[in-house]
C-alpha positions as CSV (number, residue, x, y, z in Angstrom):
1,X,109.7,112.5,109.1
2,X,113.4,111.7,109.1
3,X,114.6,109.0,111.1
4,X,117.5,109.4,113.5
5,X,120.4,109.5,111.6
6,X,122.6,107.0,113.9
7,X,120.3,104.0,112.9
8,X,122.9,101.3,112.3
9,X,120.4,99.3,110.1
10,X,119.9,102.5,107.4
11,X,123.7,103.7,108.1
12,X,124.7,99.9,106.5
13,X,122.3,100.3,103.7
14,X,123.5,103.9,102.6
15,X,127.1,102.9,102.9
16,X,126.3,100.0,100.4
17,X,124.4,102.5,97.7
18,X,127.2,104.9,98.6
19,X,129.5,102.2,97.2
20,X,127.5,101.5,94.0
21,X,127.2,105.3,93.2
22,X,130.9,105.9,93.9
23,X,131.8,102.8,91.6
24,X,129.3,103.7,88.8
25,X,128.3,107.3,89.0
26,X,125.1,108.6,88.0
27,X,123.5,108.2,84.4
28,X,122.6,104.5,84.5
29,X,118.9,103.4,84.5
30,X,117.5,102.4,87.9
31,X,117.8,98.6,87.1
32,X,121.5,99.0,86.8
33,X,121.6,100.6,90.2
34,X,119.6,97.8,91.6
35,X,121.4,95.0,90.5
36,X,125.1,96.5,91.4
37,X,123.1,97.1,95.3
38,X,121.6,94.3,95.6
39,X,125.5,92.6,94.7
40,X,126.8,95.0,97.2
41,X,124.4,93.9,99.8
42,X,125.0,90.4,99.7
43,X,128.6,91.6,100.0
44,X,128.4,93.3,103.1
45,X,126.1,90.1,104.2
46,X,123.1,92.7,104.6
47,X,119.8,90.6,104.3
48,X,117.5,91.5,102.2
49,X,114.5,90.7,99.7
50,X,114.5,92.1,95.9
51,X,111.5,93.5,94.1
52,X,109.3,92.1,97.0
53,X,105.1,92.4,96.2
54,X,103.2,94.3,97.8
55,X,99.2,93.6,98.8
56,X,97.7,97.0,98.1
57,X,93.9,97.1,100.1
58,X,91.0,99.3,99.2
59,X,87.7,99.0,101.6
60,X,89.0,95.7,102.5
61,X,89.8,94.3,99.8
62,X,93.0,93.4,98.3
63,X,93.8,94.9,94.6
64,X,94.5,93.6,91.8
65,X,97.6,95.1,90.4
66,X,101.2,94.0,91.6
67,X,102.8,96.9,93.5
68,X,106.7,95.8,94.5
69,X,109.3,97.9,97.0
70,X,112.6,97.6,95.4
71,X,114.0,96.0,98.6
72,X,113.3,95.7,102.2
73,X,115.9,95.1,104.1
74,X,116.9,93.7,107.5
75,X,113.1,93.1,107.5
76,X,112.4,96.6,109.0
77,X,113.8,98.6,106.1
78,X,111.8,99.6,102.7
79,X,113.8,100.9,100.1
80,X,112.5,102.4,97.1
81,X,115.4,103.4,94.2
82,X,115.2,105.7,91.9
83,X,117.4,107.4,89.0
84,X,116.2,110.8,88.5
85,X,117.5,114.5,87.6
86,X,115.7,115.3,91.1
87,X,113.5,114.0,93.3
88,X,110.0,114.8,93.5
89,X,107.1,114.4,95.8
90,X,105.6,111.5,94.2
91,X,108.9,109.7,95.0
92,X,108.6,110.9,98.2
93,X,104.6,109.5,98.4
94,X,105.5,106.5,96.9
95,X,107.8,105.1,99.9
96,X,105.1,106.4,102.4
97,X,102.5,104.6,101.1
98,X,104.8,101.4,100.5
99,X,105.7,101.8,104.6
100,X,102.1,102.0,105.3
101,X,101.3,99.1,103.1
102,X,103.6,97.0,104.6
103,X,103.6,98.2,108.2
104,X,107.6,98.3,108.1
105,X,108.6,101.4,110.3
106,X,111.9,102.9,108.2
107,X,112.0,103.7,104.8
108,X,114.5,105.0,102.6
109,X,114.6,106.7,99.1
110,X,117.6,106.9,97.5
111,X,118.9,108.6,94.4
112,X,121.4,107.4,91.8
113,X,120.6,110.2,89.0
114,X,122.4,112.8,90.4
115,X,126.0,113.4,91.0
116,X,126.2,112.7,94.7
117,X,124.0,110.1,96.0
118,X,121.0,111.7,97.7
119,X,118.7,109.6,100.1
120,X,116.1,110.6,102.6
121,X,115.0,108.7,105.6
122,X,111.7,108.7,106.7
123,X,110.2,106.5,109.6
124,X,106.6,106.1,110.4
């Protein structure tokens, strides 16, 4: 499932969350991490939208509850944040089901908790 690393779309985004993790480190909650990427993506004039909603469908119809990615950026990139000791398949889930929900091809987890910033690409 990983995408091809040369992507110049994903390349900008991970540069930018490698800023924030190199500025702050890990320990911070995930809404700290967001907000600090979200400043250093508007200063690297990356587009993006933040905390954008999600229509979730079950047998055609739309659900109820408010699902949100973190960001999508460029338009054809999903990111979903986290801030955890590791990262674990349900993070992993998570993204895949927000690609699939929104039909956006690339996808990228990324992991402020830890003390090197770990992200995984995934493209559908």
């Amino acid at each position: 499932m990983d995408g091809d690393e040369r992507d110049p779309e994903t390349y900008a985004v991970i540069g930018a969350a490698m800023e924030v993790h190199r500025v702050l480190g890990h320990g911070f909650l995930e809404a700290v991490y967001q907000e600090a990427l979200a400043m250093e993506l508007e200063e690297r004039q990356i587009p993006f939208q933040r905390e954008v909603a999600l229509d979730v469908h079950y047998k055609g119809r739309s659900l109820s509850g408010l699902y949100r990615a973190d960001f999508i950026c460029f338009e054809s990139v999903v990111l979903e944040l986290k801030a955890a000791s590791n990262l674990a398949a349900a993070h992993k889930a998570q993204l895949i089901h927000y690609l699939r929900a929104t039909r956006i091809p690339k996808g990228l987890l990324l992991n402020f908790g830890v003390p090197s910033l770990e992200f995984q690409r995934y493209v559908l």
